[in-house]
C-alpha positions in Angstrom: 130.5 85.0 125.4 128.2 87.9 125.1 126.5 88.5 121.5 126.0 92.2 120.3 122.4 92.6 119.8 123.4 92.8 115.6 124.6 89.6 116.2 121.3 87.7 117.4 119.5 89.7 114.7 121.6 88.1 112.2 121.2 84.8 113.7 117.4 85.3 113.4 117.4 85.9 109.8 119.9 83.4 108.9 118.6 80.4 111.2 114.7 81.0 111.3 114.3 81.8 108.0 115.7 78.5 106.3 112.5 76.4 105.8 112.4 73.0 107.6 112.6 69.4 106.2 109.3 68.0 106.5 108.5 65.1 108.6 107.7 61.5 107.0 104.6 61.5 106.1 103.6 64.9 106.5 104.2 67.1 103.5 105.2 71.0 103.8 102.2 73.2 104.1 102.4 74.8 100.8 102.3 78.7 100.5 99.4 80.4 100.7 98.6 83.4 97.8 96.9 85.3 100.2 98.8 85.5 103.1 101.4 87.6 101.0 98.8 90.0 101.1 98.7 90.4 104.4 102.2 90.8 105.1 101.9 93.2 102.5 99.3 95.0 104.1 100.5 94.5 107.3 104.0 96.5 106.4 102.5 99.0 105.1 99.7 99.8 108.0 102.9 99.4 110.4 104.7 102.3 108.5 101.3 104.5 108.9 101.6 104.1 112.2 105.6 105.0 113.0 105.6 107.9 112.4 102.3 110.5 113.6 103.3 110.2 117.2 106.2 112.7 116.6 104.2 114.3 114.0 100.8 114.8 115.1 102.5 116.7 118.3 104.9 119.6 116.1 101.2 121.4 115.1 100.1 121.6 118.8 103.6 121.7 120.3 102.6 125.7 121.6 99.2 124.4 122.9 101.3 121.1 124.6 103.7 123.5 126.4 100.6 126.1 127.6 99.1 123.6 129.0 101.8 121.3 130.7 103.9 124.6 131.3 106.8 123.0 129.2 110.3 125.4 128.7 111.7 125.7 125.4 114.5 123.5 126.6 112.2 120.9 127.8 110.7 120.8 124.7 113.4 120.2 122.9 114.5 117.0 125.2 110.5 116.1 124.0 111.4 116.3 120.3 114.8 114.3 121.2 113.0 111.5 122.8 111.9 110.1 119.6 115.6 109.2 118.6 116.8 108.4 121.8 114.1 105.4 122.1 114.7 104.1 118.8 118.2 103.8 120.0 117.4 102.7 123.1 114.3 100.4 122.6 116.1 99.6 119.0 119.1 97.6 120.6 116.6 95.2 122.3 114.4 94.4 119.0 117.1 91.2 118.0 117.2 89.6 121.4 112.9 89.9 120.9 112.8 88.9 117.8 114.8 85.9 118.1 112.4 85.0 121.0 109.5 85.4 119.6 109.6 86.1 116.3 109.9 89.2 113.9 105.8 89.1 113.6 105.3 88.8 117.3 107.3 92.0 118.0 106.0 93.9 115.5 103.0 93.4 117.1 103.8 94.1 120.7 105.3 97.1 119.5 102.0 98.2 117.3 100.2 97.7 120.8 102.5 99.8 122.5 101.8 102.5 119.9 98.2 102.6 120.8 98.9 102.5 124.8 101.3 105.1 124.7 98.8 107.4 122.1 96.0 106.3 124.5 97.4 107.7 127.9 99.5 110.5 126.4 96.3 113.2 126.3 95.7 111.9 130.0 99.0 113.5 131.5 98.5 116.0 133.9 102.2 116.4 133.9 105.3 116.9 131.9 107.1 113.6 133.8 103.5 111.4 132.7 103.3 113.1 129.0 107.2 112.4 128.3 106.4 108.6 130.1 103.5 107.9 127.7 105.6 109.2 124.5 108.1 107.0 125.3 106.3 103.9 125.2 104.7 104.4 122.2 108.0 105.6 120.8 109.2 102.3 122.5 106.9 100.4 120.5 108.1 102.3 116.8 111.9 101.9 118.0 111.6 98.1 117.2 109.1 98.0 115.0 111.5 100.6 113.0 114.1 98.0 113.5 113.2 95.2 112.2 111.0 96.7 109.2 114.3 96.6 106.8 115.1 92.9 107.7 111.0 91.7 107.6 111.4 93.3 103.3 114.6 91.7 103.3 113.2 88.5 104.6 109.6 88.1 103.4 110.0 89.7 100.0 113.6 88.4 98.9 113.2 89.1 95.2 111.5 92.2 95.5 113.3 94.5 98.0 112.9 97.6 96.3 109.3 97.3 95.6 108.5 96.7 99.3 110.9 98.9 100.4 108.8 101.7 98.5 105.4 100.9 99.9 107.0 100.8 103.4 108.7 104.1 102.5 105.7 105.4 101.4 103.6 103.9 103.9 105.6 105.9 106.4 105.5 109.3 104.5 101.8 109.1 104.2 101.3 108.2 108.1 103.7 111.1 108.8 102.1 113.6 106.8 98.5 112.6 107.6 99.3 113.4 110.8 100.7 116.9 110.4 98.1 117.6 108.3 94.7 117.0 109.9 96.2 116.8 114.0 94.9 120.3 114.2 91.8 120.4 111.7 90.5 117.3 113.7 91.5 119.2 117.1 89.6 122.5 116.1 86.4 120.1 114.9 86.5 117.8 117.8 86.4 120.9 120.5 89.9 122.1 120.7 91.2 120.3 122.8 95.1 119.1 122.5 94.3 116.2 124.2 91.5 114.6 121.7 93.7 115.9 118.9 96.6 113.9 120.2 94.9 111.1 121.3 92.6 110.4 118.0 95.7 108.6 116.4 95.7 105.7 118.7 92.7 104.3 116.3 94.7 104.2 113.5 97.3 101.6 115.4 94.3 99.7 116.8 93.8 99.6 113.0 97.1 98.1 112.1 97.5 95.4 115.0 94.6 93.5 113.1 96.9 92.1 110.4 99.8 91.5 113.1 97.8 89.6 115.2 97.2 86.9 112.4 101.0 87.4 111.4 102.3 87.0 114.9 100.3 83.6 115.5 102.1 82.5 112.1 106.0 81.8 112.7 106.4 80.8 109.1 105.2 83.2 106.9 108.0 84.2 106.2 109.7 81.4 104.8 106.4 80.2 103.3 105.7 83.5 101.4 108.7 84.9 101.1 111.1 81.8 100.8 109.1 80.3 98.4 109.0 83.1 95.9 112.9 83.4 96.5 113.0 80.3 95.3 110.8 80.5 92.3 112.6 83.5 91.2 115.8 81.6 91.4 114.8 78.7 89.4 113.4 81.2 86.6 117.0 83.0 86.5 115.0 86.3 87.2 114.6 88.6 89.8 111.5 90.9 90.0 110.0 94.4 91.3 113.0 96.5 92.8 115.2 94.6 94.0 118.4 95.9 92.2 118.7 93.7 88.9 122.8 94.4 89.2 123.7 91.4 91.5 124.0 90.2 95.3 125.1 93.6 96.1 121.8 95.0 95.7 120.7 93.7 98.6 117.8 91.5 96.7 118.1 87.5 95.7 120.6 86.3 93.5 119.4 85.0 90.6 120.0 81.3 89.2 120.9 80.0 92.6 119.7 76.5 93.6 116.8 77.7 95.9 115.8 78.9 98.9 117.3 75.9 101.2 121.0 76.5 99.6 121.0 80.4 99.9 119.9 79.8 104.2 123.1 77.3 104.1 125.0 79.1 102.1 124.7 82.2 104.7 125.5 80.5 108.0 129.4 80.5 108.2 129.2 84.4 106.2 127.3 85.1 109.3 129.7 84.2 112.0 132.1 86.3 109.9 130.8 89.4 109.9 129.8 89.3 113.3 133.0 90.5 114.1 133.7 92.8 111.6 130.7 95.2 112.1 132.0 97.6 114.2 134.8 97.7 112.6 133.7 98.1 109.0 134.4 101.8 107.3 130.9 100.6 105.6 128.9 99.9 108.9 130.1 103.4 110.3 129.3 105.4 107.0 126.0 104.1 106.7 125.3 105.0 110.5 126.4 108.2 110.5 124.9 109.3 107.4 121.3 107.2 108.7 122.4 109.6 111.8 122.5 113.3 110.1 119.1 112.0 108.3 117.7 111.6 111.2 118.6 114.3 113.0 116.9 116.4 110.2 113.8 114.5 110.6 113.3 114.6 114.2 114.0 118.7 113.9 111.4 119.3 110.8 108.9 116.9 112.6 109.4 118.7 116.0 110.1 122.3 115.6 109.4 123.0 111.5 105.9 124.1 112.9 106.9 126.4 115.2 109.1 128.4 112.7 106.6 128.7 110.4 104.1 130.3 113.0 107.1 132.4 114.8 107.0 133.6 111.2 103.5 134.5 111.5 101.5 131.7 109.6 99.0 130.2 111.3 98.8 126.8 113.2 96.8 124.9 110.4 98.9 125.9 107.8 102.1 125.5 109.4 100.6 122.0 110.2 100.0 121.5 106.6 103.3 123.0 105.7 105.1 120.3 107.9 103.0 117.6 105.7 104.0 119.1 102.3 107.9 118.3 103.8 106.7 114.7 104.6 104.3 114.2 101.8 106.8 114.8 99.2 108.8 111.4 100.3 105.3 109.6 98.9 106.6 109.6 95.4 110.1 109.6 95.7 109.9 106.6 98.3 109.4 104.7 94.9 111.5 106.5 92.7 114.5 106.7 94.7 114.7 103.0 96.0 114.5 102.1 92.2 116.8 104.7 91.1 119.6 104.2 93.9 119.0 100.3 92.8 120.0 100.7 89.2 123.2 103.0 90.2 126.7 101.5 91.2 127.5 104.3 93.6 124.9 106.1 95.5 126.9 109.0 96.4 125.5 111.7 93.3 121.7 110.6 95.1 123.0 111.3 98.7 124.8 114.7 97.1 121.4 116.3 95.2 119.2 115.7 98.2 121.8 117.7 100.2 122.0 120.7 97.9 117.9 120.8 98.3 118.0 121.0 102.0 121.0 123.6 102.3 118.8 125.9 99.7 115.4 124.9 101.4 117.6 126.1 104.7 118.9 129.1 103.3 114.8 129.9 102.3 113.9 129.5 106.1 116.3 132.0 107.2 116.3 134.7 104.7 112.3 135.1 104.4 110.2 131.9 106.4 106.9 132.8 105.7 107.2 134.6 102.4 108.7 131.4 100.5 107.3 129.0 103.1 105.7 126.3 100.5 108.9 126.6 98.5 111.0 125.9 101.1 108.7 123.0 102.2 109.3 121.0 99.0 113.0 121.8 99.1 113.1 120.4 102.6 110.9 117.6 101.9 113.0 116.7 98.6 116.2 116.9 101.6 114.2 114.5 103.8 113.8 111.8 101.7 117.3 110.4 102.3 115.7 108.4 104.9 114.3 105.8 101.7 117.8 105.8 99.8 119.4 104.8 103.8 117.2 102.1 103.8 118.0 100.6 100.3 121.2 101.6 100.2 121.4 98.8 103.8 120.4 96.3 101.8 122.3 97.0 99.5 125.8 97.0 101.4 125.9 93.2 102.1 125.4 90.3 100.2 123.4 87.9 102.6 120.2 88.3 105.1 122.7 88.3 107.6 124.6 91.2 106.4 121.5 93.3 106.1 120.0 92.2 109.4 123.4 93.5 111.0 123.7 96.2 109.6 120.3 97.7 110.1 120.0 97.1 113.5 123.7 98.5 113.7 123.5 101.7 111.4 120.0 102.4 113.0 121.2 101.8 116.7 124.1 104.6 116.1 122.7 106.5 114.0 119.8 107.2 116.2 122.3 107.6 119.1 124.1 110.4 117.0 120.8 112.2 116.4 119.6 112.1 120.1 121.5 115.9 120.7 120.4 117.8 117.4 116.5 118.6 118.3 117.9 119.2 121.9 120.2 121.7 120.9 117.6 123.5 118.6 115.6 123.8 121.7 117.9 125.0 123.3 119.1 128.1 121.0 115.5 128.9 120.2 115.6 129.7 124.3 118.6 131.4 124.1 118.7 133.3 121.0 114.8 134.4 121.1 115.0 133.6 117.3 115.3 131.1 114.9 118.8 132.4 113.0 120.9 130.2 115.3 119.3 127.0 115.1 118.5 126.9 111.3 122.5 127.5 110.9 122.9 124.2 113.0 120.4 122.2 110.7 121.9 123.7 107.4 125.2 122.5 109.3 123.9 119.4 109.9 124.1 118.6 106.4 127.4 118.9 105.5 128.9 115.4 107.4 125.5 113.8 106.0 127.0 114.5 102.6 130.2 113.6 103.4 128.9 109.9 105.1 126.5 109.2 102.5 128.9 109.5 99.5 131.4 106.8 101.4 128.4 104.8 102.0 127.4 104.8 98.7 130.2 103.5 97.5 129.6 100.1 95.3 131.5 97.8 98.3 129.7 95.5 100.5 130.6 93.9 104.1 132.0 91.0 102.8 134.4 92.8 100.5 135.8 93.9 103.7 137.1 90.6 104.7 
């Protein structure tokens, strides 16, 4: 019978990650302190890196379309292909992973970041440039993927923490971008080429930690199994991992170990394997992970151009588009913690939405004269993206359940958000302004409020058995 792509994902987390008897004679490698760090490191120079391909192009999106002679409905199918690979390219990061392994993916996919930023600026064509995007978009679809289950399964008792610095990780990377694409551009000669293709360092950068994780099949039931276990015998669970109980996503405390947990998984597996797609829990969480998306993918690939349409200039609407990134930095901490410590996310899900319908109603009435108000408001909105990720792990009690649920909520969700930066593109073209298309995104909003209060709700997968 022919497995979901959720349901090998799940099998990888629940079957790889349970540490294996040692042989006679030969004790268990024990686990190293340092190579914590590395993972650690290594997560968060992945998130620095999955996020300025789409950002580093909004600033020069005018200069991109001069010089390809791109349409304003082309365009928008550029700033759609973001989410259409991570839905795409998403679906097959289980059936790698449990080839391969999660470290070996991550990777493969870092290396495709840097090949796709590398021959990007070498397009002489629309067809080559929307080619070379998505393979580095290719390579962020899995890496995206799996990044939930590698915090779930490397840092068991400290899912919140991690969670952060991946979250935060990410904003930086994505504001970085914004900010200096065209500062660097103007310094370098001007050219949108060099400006684009600079970033394709900063993932050379990040493979050098992957390449030592991906040659290491057991980290992470060395590091992180071994601290699950530690924290289980101590009764305590550390850093922020919600201290309320297996529903929090993190490890349950005063279990008997990392070995019984693995067992203790297997059959919950099987079980919700067929359950997932038809779980009121599964499709909340995707659609509101969808709506948040879709709001990302449009501030990332067209907030720029409103801002100069408006008349501000192209390094400030570059920096204005890093002020709505930059502001998930802090929050990416506070909120995972926050959402960890409440029983029902929903009043979270509810005050981020009331920032981005006001930030909205800013960019309409006067864009450039309340521009860095409107920034924060939107980048306050944006950071729904952190509380989707906790709130994942915090849906279902075992590995398994997380690992299904990402790849499931993620997979959808990013299907769902494939149409919304198309059909900004598309009024922009049609309406000559932007009245039309900031009424969609304020729009937009409403079902992600409506999704993320029923996923918010203190149930898990299992309880749906």
């Amino acid at each position: 019978m022919q497995t979901s792509p959720s349901d090998n994902l799940a099998t990888l987390d629940t079957a790889s990650s349970a540490p294996r008897p040692a042989e006679p004679g030969r004790p268990r490698r024990p686990a190293s302190p340092w190579r914590g760090r590395v993972m650690a490191a290594g997560l968060l120079l992945a998130a620095l890196n999955l996020r300025p391909a789409v950002t580093s192009l909004g600033p020069l999106l005018e200069e991109v379309r001069d010089g390809l002679g791109m349409s304003g409905t082309v365009a928008g199918v550029l700033t759609s292909v973001p989410a259409a690979c991570f839905a795409i390219f998403g679906l097959t990061a289980p059936r790698l992973a449990r080839r391969w392994g999660l470290g070996a993916v991550v990777c493969a996919g870092l290396a495709a970041i840097a090949t796709g930023l590398v021959l990007r600026p070498l397009a002489g064509g629309t067809m080559v440039f929307l080619a070379a995007s998505g393979l580095a978009l290719a390579g962020i679809a899995v890496s995206n993927i799996l990044m939930p289950v590698i915090v779930k399964r490397w840092f068991p008792d400290r899912v919140g923490a991690m969670t952060g610095l991946y979250s935060m990780g990410l904003s930086l990377g994505t504001a970085a971008a914004a900010a200096a694409t065209v500062p660097m551009t103007d310094a370098l000669g001007g050219s949108w080429r060099v400006g684009l293709g600079v970033w394709a360092l900063v993932a050379v950068v990040a493979l050098v930690p992957w390449l030592f994780l991906a040659r290491d099949r057991t980290s992470g039931s060395e590091a992180g199994g071994s601290e699950a276990g530690r924290s289980a015998e101590s009764g305590t669970v550390t850093g922020g991992s919600a201290s309320g109980g297996p529903a929090s996503g993190g490890s349950a405390a005063g279990g008997s170990g990392a070995d019984a947990s693995a067992a203790a998984e297997a059959p919950a597996a099987d079980g919700t394997a067929s359950r997932i797609t038809r779980s009121p829990i599964a499709w909340a969480m995707a659609v509101f992970f969808g709506f948040q998306a879709t709001a990302a993918y449009i501030s990332m690939g067209w907030m720029p151009q409103i801002f100069r349409d408006a008349g501000v200039s192209a390094s400030t609407s570059g920096v204005l588009l890093a002020v709505v990134m930059a502001m998930g930095v802090p929050l990416a901490f506070v909120l995972p913690r926050l959402a960890a410590r409440l029983r029902h996310q929903g009043v979270l899900v509810v005050i981020l939405g009331v920032f981005g319908l006001v930030g909205y109603a800013g960019l309409w009435l006067a864009p450039a004269e309340g521009a860095w108000a409107w920034a924060v408001l939107l980048g306050v909105a944006n950071c729904a993206f952190p509380l989707a990720l906790t709130m994942i792990g915090m849906r279902a009690r075992t590995h398994a359940g997380v690992a299904r649920l990402s790849a499931f909520a993620q997979s959808i969700g990013y299907l769902l958000s494939i149409p919304g930066p198309l059909l900004v593109g598309v009024l922009y073209q049609h309406s000559g302004g932007w009245g039309q298309p900031i009424a969609l995104m304020a729009g937009f909003m409403v079902p992600q409020i409506v999704a993320g209060v029923l996923a918010g709700r203190d149930r898990t997968l299992e309880d749906e058995a």
